[in-house]
PDB file of N, H, CA, C and O in Angstrom:
ATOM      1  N   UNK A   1       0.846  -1.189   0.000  1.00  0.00           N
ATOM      2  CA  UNK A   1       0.000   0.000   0.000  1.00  0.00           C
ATOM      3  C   UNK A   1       0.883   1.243   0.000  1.00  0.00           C
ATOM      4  O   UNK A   1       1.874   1.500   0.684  1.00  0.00           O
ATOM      5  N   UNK A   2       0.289   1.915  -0.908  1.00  0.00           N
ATOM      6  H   UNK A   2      -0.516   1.705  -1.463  1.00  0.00           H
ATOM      7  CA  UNK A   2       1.600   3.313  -0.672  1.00  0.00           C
ATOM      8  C   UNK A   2       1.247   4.149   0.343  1.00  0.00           C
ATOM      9  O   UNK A   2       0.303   3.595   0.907  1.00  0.00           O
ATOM     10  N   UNK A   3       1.538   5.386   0.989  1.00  0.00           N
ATOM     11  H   UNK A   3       2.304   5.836   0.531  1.00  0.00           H
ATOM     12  CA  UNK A   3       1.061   6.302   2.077  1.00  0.00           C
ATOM     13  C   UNK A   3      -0.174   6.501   1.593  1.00  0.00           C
ATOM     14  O   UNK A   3      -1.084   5.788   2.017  1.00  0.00           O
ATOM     15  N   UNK A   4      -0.428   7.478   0.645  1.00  0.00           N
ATOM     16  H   UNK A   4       0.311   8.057   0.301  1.00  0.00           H
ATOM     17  CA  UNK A   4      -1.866   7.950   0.255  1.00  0.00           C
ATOM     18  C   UNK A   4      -3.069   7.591   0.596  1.00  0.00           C
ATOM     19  O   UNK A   4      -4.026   8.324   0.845  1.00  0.00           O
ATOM     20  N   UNK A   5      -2.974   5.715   0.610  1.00  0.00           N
ATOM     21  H   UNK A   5      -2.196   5.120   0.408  1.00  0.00           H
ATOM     22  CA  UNK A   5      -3.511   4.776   0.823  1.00  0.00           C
ATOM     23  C   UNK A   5      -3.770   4.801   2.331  1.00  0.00           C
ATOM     24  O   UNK A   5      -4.707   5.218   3.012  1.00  0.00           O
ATOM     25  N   UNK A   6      -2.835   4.323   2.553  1.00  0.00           N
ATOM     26  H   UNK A   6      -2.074   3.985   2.000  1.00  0.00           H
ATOM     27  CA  UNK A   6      -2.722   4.309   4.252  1.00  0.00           C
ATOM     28  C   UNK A   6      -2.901   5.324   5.104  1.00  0.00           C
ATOM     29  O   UNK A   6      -2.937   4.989   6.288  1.00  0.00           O
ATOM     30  N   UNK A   7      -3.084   7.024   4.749  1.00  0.00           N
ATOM     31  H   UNK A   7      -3.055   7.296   3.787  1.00  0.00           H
ATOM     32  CA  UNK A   7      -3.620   7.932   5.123  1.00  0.00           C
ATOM     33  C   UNK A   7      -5.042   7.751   5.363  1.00  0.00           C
ATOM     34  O   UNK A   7      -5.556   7.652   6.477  1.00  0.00           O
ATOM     35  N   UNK A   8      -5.712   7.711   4.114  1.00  0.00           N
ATOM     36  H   UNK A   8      -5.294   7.791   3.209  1.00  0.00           H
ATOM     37  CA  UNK A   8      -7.033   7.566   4.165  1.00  0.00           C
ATOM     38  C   UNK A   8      -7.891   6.663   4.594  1.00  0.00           C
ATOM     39  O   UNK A   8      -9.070   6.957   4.791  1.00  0.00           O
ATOM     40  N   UNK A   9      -7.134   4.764   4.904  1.00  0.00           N
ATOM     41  H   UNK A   9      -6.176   4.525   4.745  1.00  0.00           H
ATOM     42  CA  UNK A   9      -7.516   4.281   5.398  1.00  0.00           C
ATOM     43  C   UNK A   9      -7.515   5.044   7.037  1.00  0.00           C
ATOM     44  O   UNK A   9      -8.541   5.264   7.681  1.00  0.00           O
ATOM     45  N   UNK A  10      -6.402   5.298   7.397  1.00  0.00           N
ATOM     46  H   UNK A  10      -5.569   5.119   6.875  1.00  0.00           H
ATOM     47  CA  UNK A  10      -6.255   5.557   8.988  1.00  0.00           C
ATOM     48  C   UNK A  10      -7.422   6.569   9.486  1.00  0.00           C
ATOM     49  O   UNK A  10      -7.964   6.303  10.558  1.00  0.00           O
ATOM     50  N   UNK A  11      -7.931   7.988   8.590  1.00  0.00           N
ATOM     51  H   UNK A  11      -7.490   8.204   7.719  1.00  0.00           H
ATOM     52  CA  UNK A  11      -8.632   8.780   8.897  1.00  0.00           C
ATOM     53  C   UNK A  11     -10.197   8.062   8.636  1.00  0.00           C
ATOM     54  O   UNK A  11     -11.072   8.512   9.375  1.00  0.00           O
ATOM     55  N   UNK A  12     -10.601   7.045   7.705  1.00  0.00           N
ATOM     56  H   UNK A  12      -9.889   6.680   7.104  1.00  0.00           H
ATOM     57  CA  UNK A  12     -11.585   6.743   8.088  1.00  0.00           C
ATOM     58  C   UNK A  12     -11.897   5.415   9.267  1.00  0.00           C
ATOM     59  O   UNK A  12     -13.043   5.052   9.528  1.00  0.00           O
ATOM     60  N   UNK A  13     -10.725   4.832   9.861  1.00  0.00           N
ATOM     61  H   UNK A  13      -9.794   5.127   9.649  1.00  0.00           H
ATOM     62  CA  UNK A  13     -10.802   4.335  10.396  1.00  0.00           C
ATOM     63  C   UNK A  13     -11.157   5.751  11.899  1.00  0.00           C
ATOM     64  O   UNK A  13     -12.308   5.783  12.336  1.00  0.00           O
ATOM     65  N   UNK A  14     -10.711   6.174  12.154  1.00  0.00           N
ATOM     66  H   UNK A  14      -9.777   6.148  11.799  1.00  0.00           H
ATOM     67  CA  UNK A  14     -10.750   7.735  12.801  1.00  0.00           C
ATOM     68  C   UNK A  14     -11.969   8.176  12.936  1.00  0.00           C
ATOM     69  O   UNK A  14     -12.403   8.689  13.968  1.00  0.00           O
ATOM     70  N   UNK A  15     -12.408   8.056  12.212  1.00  0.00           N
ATOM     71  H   UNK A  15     -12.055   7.640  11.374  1.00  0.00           H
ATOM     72  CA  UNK A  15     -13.873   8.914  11.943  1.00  0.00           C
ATOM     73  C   UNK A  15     -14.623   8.053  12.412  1.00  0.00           C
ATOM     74  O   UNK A  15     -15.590   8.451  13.062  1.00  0.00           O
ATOM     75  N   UNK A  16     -14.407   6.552  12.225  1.00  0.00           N
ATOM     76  H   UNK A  16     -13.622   6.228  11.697  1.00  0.00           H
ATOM     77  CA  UNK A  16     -15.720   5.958  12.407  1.00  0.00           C
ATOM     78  C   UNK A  16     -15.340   5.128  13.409  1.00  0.00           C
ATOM     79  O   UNK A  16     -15.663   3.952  13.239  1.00  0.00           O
ATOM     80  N   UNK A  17     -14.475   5.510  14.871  1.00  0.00           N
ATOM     81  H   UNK A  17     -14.213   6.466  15.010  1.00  0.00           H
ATOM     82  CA  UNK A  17     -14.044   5.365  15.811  1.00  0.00           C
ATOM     83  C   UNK A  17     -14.915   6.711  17.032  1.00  0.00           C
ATOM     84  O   UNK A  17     -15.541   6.579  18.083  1.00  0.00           O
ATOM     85  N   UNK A  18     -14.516   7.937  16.184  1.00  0.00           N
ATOM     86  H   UNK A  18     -14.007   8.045  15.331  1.00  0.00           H
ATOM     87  CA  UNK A  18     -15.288   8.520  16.748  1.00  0.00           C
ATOM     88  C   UNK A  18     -16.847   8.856  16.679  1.00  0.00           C
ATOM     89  O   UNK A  18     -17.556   9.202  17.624  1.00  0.00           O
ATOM     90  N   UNK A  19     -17.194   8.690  15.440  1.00  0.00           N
ATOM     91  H   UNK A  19     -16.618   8.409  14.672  1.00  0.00           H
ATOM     92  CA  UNK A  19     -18.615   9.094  15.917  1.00  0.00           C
ATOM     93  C   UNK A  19     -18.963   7.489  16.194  1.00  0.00           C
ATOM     94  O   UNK A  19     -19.846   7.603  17.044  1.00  0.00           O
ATOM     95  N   UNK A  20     -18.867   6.714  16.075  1.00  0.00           N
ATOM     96  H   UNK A  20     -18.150   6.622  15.384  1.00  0.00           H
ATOM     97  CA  UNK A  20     -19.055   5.544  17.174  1.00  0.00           C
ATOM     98  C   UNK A  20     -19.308   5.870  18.692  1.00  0.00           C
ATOM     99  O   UNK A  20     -20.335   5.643  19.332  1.00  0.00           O
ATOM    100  N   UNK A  21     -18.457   6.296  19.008  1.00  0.00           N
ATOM    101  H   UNK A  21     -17.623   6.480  18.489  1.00  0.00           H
ATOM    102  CA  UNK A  21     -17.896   6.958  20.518  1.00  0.00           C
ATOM    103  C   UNK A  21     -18.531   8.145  20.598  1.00  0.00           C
ATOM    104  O   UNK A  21     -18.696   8.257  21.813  1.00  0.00           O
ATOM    105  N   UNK A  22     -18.944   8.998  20.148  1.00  0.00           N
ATOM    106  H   UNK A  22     -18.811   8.907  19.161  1.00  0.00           H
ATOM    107  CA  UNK A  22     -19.880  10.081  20.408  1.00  0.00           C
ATOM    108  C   UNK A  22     -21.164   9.780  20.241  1.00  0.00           C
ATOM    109  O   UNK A  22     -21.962  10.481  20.863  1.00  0.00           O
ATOM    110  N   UNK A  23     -21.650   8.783  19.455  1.00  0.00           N
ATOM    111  H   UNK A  23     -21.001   8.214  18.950  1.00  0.00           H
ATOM    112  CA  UNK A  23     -22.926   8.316  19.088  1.00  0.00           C
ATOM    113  C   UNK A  23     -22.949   7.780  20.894  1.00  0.00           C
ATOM    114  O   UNK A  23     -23.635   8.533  21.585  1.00  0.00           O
ATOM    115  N   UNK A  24     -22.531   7.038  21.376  1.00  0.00           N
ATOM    116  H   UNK A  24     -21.973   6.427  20.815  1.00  0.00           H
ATOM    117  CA  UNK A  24     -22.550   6.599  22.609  1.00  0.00           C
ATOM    118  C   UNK A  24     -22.655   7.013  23.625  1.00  0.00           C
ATOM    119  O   UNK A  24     -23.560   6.585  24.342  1.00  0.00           O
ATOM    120  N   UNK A  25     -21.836   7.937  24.055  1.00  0.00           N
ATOM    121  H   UNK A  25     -21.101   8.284  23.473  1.00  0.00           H
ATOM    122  CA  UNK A  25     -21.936   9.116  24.716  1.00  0.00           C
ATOM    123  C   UNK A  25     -22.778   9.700  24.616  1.00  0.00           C
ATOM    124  O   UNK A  25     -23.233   9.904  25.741  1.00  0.00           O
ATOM    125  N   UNK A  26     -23.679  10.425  23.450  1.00  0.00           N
ATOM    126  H   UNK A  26     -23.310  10.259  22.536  1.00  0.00           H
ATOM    127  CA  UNK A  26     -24.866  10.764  23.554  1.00  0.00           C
ATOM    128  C   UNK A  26     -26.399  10.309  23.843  1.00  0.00           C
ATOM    129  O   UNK A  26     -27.413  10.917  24.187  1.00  0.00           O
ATOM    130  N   UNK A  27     -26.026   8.658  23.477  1.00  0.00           N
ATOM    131  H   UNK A  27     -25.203   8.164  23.198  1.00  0.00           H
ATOM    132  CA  UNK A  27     -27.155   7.789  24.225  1.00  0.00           C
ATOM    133  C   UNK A  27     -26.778   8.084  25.552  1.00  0.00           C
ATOM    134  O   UNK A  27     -27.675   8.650  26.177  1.00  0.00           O
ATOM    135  N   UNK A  28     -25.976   7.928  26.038  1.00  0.00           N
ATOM    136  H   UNK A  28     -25.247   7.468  25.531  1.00  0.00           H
ATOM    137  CA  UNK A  28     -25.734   7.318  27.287  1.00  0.00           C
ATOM    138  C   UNK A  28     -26.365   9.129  28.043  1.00  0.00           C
ATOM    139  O   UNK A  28     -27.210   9.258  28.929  1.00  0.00           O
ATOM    140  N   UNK A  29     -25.725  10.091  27.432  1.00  0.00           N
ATOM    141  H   UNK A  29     -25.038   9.986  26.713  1.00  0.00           H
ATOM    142  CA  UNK A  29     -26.496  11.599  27.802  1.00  0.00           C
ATOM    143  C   UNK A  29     -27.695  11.570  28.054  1.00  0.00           C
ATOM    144  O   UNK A  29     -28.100  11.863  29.179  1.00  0.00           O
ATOM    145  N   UNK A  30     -28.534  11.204  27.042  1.00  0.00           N
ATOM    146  H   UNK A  30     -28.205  10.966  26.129  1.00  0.00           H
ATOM    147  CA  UNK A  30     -29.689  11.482  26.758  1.00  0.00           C
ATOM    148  C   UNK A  30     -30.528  10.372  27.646  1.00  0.00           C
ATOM    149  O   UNK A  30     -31.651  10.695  28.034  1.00  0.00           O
ATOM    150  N   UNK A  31     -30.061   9.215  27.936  1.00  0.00           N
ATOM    151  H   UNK A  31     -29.149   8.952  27.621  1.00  0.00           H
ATOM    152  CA  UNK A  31     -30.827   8.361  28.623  1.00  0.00           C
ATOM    153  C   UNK A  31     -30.154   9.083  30.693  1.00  0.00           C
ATOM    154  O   UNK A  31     -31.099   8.956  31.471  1.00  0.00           O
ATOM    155  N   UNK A  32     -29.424   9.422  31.097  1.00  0.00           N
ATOM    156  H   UNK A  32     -28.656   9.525  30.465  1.00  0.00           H
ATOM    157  CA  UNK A  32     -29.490   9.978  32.065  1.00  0.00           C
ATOM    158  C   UNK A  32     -30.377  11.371  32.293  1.00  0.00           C
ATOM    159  O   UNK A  32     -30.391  12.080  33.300  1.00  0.00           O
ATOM    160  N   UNK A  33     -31.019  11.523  31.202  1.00  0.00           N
ATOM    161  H   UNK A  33     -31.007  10.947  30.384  1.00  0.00           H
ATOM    162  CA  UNK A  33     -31.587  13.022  31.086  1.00  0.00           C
ATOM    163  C   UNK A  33     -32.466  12.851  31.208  1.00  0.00           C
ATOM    164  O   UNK A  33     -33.076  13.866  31.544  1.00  0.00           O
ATOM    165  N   UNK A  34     -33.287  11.659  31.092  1.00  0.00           N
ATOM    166  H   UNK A  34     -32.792  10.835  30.818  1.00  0.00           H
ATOM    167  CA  UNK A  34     -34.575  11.138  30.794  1.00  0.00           C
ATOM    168  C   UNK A  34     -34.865  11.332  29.103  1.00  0.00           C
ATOM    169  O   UNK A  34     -35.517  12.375  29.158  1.00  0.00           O
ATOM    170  N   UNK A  35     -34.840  11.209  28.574  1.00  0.00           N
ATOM    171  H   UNK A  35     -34.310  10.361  28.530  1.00  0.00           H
ATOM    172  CA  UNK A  35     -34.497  11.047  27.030  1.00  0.00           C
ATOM    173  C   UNK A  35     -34.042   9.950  25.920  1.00  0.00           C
ATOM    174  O   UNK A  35     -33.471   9.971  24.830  1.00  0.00           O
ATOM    175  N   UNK A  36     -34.824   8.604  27.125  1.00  0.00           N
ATOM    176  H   UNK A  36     -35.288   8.586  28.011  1.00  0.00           H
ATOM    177  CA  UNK A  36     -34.203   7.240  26.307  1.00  0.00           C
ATOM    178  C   UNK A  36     -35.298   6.921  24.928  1.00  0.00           C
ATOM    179  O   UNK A  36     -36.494   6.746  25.162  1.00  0.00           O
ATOM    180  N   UNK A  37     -34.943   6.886  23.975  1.00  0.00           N
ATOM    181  H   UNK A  37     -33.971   7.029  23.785  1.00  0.00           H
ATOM    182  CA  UNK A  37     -35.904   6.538  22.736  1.00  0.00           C
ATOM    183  C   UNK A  37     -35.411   5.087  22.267  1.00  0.00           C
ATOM    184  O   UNK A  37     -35.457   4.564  21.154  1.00  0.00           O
ATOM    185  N   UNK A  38     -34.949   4.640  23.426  1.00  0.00           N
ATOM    186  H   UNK A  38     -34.911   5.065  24.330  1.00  0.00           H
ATOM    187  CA  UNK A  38     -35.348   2.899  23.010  1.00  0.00           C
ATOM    188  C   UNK A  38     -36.136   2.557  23.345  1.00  0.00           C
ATOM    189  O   UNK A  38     -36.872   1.866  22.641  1.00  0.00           O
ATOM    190  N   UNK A  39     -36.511   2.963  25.056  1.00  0.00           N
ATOM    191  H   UNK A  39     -35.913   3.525  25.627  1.00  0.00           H
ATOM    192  CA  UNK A  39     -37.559   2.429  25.620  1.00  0.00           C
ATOM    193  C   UNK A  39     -38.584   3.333  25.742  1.00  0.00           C
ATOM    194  O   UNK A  39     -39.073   3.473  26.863  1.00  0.00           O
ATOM    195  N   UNK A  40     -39.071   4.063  24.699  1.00  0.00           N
ATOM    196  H   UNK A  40     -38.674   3.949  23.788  1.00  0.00           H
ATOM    197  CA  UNK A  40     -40.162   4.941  24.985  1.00  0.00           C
ATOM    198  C   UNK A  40     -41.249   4.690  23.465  1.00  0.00           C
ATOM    199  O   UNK A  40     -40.832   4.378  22.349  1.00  0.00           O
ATOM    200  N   UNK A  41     -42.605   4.921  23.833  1.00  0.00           N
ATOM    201  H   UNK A  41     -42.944   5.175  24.739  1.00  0.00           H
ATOM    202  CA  UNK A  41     -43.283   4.205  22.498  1.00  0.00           C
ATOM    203  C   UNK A  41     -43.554   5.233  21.808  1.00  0.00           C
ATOM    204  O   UNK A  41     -43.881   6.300  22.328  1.00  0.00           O
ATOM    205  N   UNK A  42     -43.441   5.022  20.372  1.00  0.00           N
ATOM    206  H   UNK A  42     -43.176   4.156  19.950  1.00  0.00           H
ATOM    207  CA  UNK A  42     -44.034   6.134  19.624  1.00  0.00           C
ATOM    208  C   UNK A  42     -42.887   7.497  19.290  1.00  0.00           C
ATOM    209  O   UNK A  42     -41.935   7.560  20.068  1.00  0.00           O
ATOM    210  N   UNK A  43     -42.931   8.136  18.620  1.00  0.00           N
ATOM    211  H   UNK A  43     -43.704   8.085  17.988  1.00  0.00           H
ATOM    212  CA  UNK A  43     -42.488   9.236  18.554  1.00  0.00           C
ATOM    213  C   UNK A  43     -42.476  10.865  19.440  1.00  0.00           C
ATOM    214  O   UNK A  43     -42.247  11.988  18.992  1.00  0.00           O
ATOM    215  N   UNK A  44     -42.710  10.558  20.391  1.00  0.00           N
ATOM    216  H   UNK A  44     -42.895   9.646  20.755  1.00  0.00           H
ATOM    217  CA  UNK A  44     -43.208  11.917  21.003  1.00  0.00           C
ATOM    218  C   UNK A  44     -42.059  12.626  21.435  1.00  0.00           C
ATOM    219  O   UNK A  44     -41.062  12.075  20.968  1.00  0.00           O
ATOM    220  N   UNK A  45     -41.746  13.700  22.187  1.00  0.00           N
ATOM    221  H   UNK A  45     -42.555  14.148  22.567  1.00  0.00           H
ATOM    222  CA  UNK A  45     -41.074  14.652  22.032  1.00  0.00           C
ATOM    223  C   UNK A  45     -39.737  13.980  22.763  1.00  0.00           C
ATOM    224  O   UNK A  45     -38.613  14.221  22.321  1.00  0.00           O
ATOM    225  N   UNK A  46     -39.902  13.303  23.667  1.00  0.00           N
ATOM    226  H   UNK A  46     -40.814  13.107  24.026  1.00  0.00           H
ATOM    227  CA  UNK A  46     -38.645  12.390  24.615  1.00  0.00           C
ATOM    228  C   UNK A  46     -37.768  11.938  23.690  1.00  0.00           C
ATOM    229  O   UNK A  46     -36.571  12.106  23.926  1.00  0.00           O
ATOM    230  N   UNK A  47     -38.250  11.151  22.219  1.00  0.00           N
ATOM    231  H   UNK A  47     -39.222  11.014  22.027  1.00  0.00           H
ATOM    232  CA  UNK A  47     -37.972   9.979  21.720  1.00  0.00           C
ATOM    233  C   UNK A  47     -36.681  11.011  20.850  1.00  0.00           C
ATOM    234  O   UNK A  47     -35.458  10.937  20.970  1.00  0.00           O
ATOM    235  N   UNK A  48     -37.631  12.077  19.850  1.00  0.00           N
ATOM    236  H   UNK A  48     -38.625  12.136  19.753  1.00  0.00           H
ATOM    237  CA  UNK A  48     -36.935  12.886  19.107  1.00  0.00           C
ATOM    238  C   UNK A  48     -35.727  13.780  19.674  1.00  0.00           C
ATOM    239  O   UNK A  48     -34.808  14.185  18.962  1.00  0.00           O
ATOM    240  N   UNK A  49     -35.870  14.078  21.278  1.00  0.00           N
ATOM    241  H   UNK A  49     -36.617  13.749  21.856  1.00  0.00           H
ATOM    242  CA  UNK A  49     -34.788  14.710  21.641  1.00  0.00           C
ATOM    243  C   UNK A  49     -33.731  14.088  21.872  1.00  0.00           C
ATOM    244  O   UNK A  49     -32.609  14.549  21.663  1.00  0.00           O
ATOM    245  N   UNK A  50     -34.080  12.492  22.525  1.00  0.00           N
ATOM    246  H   UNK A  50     -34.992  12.118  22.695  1.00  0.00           H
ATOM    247  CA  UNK A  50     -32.825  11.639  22.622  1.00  0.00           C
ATOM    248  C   UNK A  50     -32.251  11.475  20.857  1.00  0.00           C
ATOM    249  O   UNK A  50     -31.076  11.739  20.601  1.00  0.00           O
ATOM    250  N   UNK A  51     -32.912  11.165  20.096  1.00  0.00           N
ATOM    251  H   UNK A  51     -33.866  10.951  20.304  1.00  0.00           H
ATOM    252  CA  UNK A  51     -31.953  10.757  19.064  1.00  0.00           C
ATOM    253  C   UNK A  51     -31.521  11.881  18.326  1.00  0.00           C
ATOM    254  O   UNK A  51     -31.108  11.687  17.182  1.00  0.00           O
ATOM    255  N   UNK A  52     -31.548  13.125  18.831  1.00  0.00           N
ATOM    256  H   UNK A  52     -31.883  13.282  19.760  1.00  0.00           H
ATOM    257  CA  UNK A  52     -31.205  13.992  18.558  1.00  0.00           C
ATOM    258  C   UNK A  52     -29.854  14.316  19.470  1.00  0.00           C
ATOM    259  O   UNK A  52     -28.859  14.853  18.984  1.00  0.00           O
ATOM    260  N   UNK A  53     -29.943  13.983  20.621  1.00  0.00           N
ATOM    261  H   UNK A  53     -30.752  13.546  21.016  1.00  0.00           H
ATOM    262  CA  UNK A  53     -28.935  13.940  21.362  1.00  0.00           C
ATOM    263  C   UNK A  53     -27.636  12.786  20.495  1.00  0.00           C
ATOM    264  O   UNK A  53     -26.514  13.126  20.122  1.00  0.00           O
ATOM    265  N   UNK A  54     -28.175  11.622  20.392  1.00  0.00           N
ATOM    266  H   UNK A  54     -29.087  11.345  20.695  1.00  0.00           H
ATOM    267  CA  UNK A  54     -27.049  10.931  19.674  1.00  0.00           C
ATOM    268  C   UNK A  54     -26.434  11.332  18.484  1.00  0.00           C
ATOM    269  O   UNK A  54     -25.256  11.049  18.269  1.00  0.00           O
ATOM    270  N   UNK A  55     -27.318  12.149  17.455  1.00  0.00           N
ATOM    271  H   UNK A  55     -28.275  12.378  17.629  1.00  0.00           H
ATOM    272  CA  UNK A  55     -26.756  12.206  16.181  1.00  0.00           C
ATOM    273  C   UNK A  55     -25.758  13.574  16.810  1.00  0.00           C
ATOM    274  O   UNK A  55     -24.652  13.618  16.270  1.00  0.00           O
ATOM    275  N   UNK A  56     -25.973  14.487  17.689  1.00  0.00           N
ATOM    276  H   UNK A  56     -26.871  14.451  18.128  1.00  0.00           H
ATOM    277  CA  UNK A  56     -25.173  15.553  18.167  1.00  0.00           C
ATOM    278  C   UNK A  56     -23.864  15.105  18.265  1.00  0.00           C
ATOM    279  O   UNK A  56     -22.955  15.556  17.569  1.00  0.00           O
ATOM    280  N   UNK A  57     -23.699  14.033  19.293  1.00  0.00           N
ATOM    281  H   UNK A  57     -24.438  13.666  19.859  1.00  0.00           H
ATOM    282  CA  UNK A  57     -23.252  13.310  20.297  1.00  0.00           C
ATOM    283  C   UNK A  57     -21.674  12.389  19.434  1.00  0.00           C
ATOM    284  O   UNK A  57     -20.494  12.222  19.742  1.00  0.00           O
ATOM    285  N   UNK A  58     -22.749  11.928  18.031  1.00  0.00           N
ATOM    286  H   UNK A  58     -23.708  12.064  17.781  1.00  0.00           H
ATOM    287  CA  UNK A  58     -21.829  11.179  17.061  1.00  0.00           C
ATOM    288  C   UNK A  58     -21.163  12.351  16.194  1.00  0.00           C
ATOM    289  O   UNK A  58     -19.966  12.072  16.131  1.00  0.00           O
ATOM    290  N   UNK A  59     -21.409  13.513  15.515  1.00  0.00           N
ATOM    291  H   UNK A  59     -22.382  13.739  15.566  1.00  0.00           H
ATOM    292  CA  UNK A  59     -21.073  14.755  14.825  1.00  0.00           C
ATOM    293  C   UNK A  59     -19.371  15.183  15.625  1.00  0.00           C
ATOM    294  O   UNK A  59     -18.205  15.433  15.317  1.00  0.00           O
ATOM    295  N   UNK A  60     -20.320  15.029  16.869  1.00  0.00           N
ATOM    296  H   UNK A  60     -21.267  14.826  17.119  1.00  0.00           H
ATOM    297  CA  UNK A  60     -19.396  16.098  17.502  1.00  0.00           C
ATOM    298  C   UNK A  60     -18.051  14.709  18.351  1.00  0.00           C
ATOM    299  O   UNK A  60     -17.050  14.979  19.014  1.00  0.00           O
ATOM    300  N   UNK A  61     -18.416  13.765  18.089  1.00  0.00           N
ATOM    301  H   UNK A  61     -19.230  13.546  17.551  1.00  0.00           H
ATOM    302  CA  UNK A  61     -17.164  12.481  18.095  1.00  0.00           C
ATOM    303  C   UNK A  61     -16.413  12.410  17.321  1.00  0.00           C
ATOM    304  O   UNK A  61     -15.191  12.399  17.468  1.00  0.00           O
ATOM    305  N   UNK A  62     -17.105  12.341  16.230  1.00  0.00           N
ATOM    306  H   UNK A  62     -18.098  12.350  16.111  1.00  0.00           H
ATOM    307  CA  UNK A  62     -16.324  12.443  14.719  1.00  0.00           C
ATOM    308  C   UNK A  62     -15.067  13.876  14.929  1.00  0.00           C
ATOM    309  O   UNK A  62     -13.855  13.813  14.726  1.00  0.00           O
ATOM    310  N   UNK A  63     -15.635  14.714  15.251  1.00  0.00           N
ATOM    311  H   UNK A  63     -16.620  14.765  15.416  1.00  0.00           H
ATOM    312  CA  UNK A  63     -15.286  16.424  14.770  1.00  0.00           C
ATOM    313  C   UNK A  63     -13.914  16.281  16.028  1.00  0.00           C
ATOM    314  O   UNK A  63     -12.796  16.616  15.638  1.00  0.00           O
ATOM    315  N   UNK A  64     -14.029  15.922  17.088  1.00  0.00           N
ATOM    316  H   UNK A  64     -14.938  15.650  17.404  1.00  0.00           H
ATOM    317  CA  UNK A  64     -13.075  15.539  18.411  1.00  0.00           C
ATOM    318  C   UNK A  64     -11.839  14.765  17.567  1.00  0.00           C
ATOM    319  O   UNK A  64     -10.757  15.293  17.313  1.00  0.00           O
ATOM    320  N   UNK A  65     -12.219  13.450  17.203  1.00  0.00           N
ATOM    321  H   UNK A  65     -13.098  13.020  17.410  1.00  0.00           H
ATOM    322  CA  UNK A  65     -11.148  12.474  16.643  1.00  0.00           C
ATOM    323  C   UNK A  65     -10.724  13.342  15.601  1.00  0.00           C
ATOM    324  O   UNK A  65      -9.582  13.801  15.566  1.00  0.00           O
ATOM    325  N   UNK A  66     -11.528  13.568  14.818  1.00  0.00           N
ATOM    326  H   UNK A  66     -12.455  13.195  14.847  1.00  0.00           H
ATOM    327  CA  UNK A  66     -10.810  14.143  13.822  1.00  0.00           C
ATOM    328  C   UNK A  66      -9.581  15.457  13.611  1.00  0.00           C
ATOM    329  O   UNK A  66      -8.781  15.634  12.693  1.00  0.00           O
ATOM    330  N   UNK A  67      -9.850  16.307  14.964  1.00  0.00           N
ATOM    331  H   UNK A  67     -10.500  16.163  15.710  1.00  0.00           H
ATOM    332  CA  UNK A  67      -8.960  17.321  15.473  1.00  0.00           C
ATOM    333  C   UNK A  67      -7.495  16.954  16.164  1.00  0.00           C
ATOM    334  O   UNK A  67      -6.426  17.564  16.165  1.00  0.00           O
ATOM    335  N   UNK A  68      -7.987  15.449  16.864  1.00  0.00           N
ATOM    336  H   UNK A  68      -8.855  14.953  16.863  1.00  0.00           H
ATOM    337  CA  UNK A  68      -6.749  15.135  17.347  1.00  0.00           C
ATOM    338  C   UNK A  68      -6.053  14.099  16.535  1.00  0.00           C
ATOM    339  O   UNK A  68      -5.197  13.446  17.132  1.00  0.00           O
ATOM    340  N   UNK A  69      -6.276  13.821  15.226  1.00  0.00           N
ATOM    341  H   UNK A  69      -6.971  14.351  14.740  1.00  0.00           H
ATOM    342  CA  UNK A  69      -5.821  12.688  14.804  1.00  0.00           C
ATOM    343  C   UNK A  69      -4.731  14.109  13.983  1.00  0.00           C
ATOM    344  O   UNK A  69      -3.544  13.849  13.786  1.00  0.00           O
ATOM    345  N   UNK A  70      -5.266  15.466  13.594  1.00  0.00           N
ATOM    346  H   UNK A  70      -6.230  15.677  13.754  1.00  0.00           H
ATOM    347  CA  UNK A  70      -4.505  15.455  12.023  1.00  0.00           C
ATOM    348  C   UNK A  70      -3.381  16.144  12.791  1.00  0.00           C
ATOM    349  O   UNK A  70      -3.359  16.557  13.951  1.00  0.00           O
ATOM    350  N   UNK A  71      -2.535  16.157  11.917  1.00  0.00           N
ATOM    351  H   UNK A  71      -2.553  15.821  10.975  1.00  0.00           H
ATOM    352  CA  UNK A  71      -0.791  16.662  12.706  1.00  0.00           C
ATOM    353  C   UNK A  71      -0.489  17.958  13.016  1.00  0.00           C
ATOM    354  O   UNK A  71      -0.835  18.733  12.124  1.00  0.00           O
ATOM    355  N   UNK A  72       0.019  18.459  13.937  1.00  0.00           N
ATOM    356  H   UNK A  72       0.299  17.829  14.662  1.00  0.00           H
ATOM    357  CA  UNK A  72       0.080  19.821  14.098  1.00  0.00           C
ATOM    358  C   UNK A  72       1.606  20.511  13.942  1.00  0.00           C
ATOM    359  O   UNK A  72       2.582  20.006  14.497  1.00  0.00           O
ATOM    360  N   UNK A  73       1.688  21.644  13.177  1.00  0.00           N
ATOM    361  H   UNK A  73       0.895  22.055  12.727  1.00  0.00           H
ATOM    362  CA  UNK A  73       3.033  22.014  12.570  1.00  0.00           C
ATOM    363  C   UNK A  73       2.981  23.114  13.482  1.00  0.00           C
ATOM    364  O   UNK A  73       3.901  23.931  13.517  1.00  0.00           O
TER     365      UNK A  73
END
């Protein structure tokens, strides 16, 4: 594999390390908040704020890894 290669593998391995890990963190937020939308029926306002909390939660995992992965001159 030449670098080029192996760059881009490493950063999407990166990326999808972190919003993994922020996706998680934001369940795990949102269900201490009262905001669990696994265990809640239907769509109502609980359900939409928790998975709103996760997609935050995963964005902002991604955006973390991704700050500390790239090199600093």
């Amino acid at each position: 594999m030449d670098a080029q290669l192996k760059r881009a593998l490493l950063e999407g391995v990166i990326d999808a390390l972190g919003f993994v890990a922020g996706g998680l963190a934001g369940g795990l937020a949102a269900r201490m908040l009262g905001f669990d939308f696994l265990s809640a029926e239907g769509w109502g306002g609980n359900s939409l704020v928790g998975i709103l909390l996760v997609g935050l939660g995963a964005g902002l995992g991604r955006a973390v890894a991704r700050r500390f992965s790239t090199p600093r001159s």
